[in-house]
Biotite code that builds the C-alpha atoms (Angstrom):
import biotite.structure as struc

atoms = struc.array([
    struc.Atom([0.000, 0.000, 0.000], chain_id="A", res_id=1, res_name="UNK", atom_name="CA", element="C"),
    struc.Atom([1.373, 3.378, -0.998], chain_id="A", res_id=2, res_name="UNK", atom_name="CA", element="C"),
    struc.Atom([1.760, 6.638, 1.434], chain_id="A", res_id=3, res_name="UNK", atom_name="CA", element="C"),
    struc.Atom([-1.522, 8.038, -0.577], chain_id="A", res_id=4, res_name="UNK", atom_name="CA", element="C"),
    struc.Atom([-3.504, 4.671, -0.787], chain_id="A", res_id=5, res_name="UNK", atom_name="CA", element="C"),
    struc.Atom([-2.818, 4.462, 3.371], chain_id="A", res_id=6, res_name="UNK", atom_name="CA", element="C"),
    struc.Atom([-3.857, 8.575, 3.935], chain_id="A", res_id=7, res_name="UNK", atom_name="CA", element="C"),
    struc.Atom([-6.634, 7.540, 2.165], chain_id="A", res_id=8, res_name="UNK", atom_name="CA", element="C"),
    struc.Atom([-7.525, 4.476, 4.623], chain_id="A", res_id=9, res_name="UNK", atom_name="CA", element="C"),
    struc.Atom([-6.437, 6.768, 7.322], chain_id="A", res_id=10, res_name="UNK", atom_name="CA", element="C"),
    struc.Atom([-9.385, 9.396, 6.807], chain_id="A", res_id=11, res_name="UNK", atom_name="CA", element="C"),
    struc.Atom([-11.630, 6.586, 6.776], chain_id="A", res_id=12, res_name="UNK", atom_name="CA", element="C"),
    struc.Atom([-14.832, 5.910, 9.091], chain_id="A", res_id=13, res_name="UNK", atom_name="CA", element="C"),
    struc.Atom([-15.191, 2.333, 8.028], chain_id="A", res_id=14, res_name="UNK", atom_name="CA", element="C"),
    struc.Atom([-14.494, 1.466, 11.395], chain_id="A", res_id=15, res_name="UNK", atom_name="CA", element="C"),
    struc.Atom([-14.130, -2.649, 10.154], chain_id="A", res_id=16, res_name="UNK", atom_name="CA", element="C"),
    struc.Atom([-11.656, -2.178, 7.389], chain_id="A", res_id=17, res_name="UNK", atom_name="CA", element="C"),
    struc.Atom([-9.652, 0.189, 9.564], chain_id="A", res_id=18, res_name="UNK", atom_name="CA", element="C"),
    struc.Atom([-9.089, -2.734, 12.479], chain_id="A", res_id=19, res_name="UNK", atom_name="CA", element="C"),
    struc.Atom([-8.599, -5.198, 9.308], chain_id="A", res_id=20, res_name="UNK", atom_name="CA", element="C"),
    struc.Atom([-6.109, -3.664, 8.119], chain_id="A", res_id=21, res_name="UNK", atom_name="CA", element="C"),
    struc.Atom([-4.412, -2.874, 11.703], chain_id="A", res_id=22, res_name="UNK", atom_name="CA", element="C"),
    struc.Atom([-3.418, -5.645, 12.110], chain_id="A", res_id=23, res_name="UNK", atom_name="CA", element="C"),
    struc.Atom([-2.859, -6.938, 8.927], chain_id="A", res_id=24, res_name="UNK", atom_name="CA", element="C"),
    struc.Atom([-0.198, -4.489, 9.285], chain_id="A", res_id=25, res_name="UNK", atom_name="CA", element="C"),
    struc.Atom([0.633, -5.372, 12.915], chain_id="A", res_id=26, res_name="UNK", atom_name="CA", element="C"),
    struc.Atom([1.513, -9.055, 12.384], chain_id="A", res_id=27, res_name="UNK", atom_name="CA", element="C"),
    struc.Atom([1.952, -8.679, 9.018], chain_id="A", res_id=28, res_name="UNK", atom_name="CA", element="C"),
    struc.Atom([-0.842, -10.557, 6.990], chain_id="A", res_id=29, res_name="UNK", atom_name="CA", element="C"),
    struc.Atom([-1.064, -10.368, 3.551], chain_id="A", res_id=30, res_name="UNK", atom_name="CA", element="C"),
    struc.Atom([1.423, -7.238, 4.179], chain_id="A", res_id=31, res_name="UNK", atom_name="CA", element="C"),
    struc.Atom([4.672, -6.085, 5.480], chain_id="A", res_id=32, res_name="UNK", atom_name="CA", element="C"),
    struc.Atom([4.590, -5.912, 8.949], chain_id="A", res_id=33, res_name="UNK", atom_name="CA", element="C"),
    struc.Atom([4.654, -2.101, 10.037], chain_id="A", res_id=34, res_name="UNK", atom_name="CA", element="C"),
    struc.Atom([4.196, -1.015, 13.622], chain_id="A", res_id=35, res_name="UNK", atom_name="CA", element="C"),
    struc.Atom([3.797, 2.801, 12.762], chain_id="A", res_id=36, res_name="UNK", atom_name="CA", element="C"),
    struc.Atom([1.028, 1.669, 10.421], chain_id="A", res_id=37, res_name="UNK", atom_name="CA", element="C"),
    struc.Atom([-0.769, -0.238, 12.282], chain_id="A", res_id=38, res_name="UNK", atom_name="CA", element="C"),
    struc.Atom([-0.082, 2.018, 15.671], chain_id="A", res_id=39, res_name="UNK", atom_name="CA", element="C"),
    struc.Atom([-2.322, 4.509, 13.202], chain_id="A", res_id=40, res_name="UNK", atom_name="CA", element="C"),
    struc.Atom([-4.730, 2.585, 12.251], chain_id="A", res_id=41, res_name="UNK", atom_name="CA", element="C"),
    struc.Atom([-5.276, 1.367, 16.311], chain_id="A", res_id=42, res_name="UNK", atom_name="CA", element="C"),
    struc.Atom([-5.476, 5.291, 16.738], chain_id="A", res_id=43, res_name="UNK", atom_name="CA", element="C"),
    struc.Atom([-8.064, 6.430, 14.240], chain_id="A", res_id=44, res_name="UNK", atom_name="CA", element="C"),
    struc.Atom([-9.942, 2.903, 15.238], chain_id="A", res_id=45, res_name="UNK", atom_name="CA", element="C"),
    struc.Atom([-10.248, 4.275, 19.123], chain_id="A", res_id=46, res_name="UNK", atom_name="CA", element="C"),
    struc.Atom([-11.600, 7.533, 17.794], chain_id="A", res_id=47, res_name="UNK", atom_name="CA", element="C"),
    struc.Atom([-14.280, 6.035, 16.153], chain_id="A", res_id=48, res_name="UNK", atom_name="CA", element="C"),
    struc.Atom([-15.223, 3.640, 18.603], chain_id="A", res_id=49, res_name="UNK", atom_name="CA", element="C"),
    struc.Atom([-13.387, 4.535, 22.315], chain_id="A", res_id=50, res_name="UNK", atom_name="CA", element="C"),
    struc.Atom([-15.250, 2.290, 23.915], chain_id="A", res_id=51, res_name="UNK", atom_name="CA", element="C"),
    struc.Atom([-13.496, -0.826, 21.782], chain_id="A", res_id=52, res_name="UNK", atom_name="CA", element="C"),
    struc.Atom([-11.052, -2.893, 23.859], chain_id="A", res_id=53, res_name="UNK", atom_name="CA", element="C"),
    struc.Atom([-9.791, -5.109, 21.750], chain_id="A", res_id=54, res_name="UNK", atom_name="CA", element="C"),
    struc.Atom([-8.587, -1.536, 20.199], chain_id="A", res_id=55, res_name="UNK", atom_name="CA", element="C"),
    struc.Atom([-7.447, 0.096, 23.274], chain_id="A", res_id=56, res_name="UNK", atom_name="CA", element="C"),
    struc.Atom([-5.656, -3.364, 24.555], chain_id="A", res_id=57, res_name="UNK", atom_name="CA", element="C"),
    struc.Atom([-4.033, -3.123, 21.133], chain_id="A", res_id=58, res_name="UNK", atom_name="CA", element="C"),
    struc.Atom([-2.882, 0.565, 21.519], chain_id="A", res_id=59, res_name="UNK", atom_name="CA", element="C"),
    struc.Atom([-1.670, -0.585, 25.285], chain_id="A", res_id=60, res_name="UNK", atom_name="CA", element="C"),
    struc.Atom([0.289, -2.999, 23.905], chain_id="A", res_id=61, res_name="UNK", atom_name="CA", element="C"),
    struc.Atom([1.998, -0.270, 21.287], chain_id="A", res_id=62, res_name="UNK", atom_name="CA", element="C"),
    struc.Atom([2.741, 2.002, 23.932], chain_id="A", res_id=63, res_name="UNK", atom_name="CA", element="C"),
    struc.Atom([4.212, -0.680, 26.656], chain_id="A", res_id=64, res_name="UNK", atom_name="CA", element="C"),
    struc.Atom([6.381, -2.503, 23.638], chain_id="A", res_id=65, res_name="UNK", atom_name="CA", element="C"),
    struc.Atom([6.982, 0.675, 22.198], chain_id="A", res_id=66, res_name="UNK", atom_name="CA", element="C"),
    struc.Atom([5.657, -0.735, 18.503], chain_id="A", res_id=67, res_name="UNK", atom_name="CA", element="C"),
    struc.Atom([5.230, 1.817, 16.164], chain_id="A", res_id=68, res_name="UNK", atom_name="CA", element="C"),
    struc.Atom([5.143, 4.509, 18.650], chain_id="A", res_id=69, res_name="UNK", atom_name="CA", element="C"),
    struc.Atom([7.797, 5.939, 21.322], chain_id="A", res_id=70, res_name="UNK", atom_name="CA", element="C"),
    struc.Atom([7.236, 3.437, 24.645], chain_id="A", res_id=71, res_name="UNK", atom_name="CA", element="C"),
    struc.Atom([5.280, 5.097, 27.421], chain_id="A", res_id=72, res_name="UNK", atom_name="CA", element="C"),
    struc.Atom([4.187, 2.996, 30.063], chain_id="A", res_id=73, res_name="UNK", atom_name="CA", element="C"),
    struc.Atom([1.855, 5.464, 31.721], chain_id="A", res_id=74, res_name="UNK", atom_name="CA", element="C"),
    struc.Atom([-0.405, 5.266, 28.354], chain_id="A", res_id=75, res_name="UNK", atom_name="CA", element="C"),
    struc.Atom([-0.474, 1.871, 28.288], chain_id="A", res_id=76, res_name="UNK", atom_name="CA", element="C"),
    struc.Atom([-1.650, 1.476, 32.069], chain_id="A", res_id=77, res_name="UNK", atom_name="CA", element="C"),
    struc.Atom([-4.069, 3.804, 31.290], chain_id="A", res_id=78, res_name="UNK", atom_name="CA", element="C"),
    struc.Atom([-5.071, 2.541, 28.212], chain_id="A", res_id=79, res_name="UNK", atom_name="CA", element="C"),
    struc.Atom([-4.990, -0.970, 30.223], chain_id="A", res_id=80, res_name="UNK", atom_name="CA", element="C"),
    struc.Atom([-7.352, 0.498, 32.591], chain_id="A", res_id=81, res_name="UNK", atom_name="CA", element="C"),
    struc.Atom([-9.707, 2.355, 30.084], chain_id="A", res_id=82, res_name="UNK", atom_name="CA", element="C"),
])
């Protein structure tokens, strides 16, 4: 997928093609695995549906392993605890 195929995705509110392709992206499925990608994707997922845990345990995980995003353990307790 190319940088304007994934802004595309990106500004998306298909809320189910967004978490597809998170992690498709995040364990590399039918893709090459990209953390910053799929840390994205986990983002604009959580604004469209906050209350999602599978998204925000996803997001946790980027922030405690640092995947695709700088490591910050205080967001991912929080995120943990959402």
């Amino acid at each position: 997928m190319d940088d304007a195929d994934f802004k595309v995705l990106l500004s998306s509110d298909n809320f189910d093609e967004l978490l597809e392709k998170a992690d498709s992206f995040f364990l590399g499925t039918g893709v090459e695995e990209d953390d910053s990608k799929a840390f994205m994707l986990y983002q604009r997922c959580s604004e469209l549906s906050p209350q999602s845990t599978y998204v925000m345990a996803h997001l946790g995980q980027c922030y405690l392993n640092g995947y695709g995003v700088e490591s910050d353990t205080d967001k991912a307790y929080r995120l943990g605890t959402h």
